[in-house]
C-alpha positions in Angstrom: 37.6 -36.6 15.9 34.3 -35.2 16.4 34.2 -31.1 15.9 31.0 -29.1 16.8 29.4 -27.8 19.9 27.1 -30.4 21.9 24.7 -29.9 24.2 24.1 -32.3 27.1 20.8 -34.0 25.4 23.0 -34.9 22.5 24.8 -36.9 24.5 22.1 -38.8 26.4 21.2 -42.2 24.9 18.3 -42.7 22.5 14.9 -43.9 23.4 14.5 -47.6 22.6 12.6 -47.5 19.7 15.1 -44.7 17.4 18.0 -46.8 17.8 21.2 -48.7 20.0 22.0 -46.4 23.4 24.2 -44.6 21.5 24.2 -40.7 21.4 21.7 -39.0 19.3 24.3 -36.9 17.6 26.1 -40.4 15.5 23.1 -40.3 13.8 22.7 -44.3 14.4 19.1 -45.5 14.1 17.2 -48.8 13.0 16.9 -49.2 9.8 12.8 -49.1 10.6 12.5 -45.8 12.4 11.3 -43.0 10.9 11.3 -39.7 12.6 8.3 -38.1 13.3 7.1 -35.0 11.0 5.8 -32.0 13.0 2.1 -31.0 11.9 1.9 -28.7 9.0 0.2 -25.9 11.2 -3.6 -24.9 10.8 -5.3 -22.8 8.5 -1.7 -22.7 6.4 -3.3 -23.7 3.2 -0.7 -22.4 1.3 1.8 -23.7 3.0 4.0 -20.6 3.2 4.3 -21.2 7.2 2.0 -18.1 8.5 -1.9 -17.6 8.6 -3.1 -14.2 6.7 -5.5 -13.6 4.0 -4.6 -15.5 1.5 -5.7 -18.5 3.2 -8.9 -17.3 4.1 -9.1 -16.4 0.4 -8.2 -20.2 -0.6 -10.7 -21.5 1.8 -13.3 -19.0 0.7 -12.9 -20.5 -2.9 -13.0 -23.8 -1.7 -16.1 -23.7 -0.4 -18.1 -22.0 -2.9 -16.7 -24.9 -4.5 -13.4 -24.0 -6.5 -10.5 -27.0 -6.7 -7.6 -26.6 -4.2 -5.1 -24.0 -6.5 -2.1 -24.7 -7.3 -0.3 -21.9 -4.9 -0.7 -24.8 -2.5 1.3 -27.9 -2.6 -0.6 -30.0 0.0 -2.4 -33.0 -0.5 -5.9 -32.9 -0.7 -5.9 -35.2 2.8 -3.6 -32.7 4.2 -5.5 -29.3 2.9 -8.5 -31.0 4.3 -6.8 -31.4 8.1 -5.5 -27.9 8.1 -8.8 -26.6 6.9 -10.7 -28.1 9.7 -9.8 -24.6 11.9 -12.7 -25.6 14.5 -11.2 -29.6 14.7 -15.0 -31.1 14.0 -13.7 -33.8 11.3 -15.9 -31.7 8.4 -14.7 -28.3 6.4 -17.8 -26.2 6.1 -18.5 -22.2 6.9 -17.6 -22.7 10.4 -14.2 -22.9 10.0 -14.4 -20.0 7.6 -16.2 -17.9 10.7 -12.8 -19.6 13.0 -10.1 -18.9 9.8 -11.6 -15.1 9.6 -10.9 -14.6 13.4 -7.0 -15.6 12.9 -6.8 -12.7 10.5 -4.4 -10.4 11.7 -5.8 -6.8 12.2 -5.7 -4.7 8.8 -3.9 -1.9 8.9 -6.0 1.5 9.4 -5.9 4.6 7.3 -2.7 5.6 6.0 -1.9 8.5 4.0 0.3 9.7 1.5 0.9 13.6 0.2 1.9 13.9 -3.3 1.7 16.4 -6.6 3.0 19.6 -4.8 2.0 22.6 -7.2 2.8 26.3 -6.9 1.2 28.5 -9.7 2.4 30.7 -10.9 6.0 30.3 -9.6 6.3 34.3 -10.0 3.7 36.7 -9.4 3.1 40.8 -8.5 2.4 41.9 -4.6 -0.7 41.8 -3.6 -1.9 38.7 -6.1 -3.1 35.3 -4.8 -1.0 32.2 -5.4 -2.3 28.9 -5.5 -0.8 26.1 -3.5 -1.9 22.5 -3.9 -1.1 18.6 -3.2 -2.9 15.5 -3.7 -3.9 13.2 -0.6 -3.9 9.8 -1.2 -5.8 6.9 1.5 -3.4 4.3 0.8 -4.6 2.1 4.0 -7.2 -0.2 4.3 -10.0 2.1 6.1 -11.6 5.2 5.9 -10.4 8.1 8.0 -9.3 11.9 8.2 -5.9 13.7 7.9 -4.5 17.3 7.8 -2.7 18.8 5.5 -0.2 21.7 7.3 0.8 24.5 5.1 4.2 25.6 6.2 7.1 28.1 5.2 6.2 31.5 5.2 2.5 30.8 5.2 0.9 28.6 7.8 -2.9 27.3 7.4 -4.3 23.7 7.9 -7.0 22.0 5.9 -8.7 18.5 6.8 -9.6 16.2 4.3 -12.0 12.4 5.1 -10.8 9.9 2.4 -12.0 6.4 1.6 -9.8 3.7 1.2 -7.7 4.1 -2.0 -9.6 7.6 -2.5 -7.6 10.7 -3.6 -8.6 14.5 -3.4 -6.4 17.4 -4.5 -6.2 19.9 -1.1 -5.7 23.4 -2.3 -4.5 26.8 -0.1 -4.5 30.1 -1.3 -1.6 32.7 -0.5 -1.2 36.2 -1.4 2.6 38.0 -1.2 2.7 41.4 0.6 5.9 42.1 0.1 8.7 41.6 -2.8 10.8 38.7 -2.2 11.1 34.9 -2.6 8.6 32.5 -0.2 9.3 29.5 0.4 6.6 26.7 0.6 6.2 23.4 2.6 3.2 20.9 2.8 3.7 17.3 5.1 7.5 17.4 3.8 7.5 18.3 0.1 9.2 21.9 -0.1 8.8 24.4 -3.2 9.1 28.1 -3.3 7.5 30.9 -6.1 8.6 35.0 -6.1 6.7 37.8 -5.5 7.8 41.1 -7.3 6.7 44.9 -7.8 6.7 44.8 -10.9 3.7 43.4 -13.3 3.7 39.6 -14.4 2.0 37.7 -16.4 0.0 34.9 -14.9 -1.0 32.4 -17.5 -3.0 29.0 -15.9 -3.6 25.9 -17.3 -7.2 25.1 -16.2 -10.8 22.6 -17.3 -8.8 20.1 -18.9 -11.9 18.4 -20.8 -11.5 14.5 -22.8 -14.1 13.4 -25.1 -15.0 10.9 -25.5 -13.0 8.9 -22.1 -13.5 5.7 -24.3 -13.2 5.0 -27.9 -12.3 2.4 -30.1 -8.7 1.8 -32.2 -8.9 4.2 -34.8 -11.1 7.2 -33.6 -10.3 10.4 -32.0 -10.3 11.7 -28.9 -10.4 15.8 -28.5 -8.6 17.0 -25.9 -9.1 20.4 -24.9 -7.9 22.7 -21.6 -8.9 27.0 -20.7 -6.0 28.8 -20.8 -6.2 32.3 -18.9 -4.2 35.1 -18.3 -4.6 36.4 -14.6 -1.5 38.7 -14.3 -1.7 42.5 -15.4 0.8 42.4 -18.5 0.8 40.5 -21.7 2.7 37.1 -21.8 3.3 33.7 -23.3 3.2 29.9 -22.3 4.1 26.5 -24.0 1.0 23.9 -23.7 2.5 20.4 -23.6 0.1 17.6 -23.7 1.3 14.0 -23.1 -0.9 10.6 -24.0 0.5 7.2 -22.4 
């Protein structure tokens, strides 16, 4: 017995040449047919079954005269058919210019807002605090965004950023009263105290490496300013990491 759902071409009879007028679904055929194999399709040169940069790069190497690579598995009379984008019989610069307008649109600027910092975390009325992030284009072309300061301070600040460009986007915030502000900038959320009474306000600042490049062996000085911007006396741990 036969189990499975048919449709009603399954059950018409084959054309001459597959097989006996039997159903296509017995799978009966002459021993001499072959069926045919669709196409690979053009400009795939990699065979992955979609058209994106990676074949343009393959192509681009190909003709400043690189070998076919070995991400693709086509034959060499095969790359050469799905290389010929413009169909003239020849693979040459024009198909690169044909290949390069398949190319799916890049996406635009995108950014991403990292590194929140509040220092100091606790300061006396009436003293600034310093509130920064770091902007990061991770997109594919130039363009603007704006940071928003939010919580109990509100300010904007517009920053232009190349692709895979960073800048560090700084506000500064000073406490009227005594209590504890909170902080938010494009999502990431922080908070510092303000207080009556005198603080000390010790920052971490000019961190200097030299030399940036040395050999095995030598050494490397690594040196930062430490300050005091508070009113009273006070104390801070300097931790420096090397990866």
């Amino acid at each position: 017995m036969i189990k499975g759902e048919f449709k009603l071409k399954d059950w018409l009879p084959q054309e001459p040449r597959q097989g006996p007028p039997l159903p296509e679904f017995l799978n009966i055929f002459w021993p001499w047919y072959k069926p045919e194999v669709p196409p690979g399709l053009i400009g795939d040169l990699n065979d992955d079954g979609i058209v994106d940069w990676t074949d343009l790069d393959i192509l681009q190497n190909y003709l400043a005269g690189y070998p076919i690579p070995d991400i693709s598995p086509l034959s060499e009379t095969e790359f050469l058919r799905r290389a010929d984008i413009n169909g003239d019989g020849a693979v040459n610069v024009l198909d690169l210019t044909a290949l390069q307008a398949l190319m799916p649109t890049p996406p635009g600027a995108e950014f991403k807002v990292s590194n929140l910092v509040i220092s100091p975390t606790e300061v006396q009325i009436g003293y600034p605090v310093s509130i920064s992030c770091l902007v990061t284009n991770i997109g594919s072309q130039a363009g603007s965004y704006t940071v928003t300061l939010g919580g109990d301070f509100v300010a904007e600040q517009t920053v232009s950023l190349q692709p895979g460009e960073s800048k560090t986007v700084s506000f500064e915030v000073t406490p009227a009263v005594a209590k504890t502000y909170s902080v938010s900038v494009d999502g990431l959320t922080g908070s510092f105290g303000a207080t009556t009474a005198p603080v000390a306000d010790i920052r971490v600042e000019n961190l200097v490496i030299s030399p940036t490049e040395v050999n095995v062996g030598e050494k490397v000085l690594i040196a930062v300013t430490v300050t005091n911007y508070g009113t009273v006396a006070g104390t801070k741990t300097i931790t420096c990491t090397v990866t």
